[in-house]
Structures are given as structure tokens and as C-alpha cells.
C-alpha positions as CSV (number, residue, x, y, z in Angstrom):
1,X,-8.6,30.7,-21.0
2,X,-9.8,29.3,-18.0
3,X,-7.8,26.3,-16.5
4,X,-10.7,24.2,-15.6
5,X,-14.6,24.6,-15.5
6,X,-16.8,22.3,-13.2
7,X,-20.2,22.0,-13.3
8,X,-21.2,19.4,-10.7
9,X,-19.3,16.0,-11.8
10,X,-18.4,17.3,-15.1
11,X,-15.1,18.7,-15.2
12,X,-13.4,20.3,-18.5
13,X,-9.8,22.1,-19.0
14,X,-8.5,24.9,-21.0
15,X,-11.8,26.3,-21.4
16,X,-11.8,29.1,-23.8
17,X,-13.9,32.4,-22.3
18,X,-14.6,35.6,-22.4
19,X,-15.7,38.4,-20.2
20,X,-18.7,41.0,-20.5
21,X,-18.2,44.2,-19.1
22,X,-21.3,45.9,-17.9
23,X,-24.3,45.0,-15.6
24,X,-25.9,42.2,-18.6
25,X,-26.4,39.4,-18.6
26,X,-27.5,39.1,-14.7
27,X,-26.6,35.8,-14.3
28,X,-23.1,34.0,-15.7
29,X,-23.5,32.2,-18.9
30,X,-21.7,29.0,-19.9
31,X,-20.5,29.2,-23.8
32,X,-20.5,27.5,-26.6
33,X,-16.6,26.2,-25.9
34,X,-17.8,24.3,-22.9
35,X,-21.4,23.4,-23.9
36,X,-20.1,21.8,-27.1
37,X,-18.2,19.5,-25.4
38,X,-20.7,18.0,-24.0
39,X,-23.7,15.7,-25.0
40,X,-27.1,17.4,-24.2
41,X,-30.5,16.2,-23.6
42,X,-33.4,18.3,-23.2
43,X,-36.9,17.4,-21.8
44,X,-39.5,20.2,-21.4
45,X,-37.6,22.7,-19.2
46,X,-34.9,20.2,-18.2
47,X,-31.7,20.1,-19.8
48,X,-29.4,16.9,-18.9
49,X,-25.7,17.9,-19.5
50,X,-22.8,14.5,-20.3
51,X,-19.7,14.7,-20.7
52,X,-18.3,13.4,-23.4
53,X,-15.5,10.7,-24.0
């Protein structure tokens, strides 16, 4: 559980995670328990991120 995730001005707590051991994925991922907290738009390759209220 992470205390608090920030992505630019969106800022969520008690963030449920979990860590991969190993040299994949390459890049951090954010998951589902943060992403479905939020209201996304997506517009060809763009991806517009709200936080909900």
C-alpha cells in the first residue's frame, strides 16, 4: 500500500501496489487501483487523466 501516488496535479492515497521482481517491465506501470480512480480520455495517442470527485 503506498501512502500517496502523484501524478502531476492528481494526487491519490492508500494506493494499493505491487512489486515485480525481475528486469520487465522497463519502465514503472501505474495499475488498475490508481487508474480506476480516475476519469480517462483518450484521443489518438493522447490519454487525458481526471481525477475524480
Amino acid at each position: 500500500m503506498l501512502d500517496q501516488v502523484q501524478v502531476s496535479q492528481i494526487r491519490l492515497h492508500n494506493v494499493s501496489t505491487m512489486l515485480l521482481d525481475g528486469p520487465e517491465p522497463a519502465r514503472a506501470l501505474l495499475q488498475m487501483s490508481f487508474l480506476g480512480q480516475l476519469d480517462m480520455e483518450r484521443s489518438g495517442e493522447r490519454m487525458d487523466l481526471k481525477q475524480k470527485f
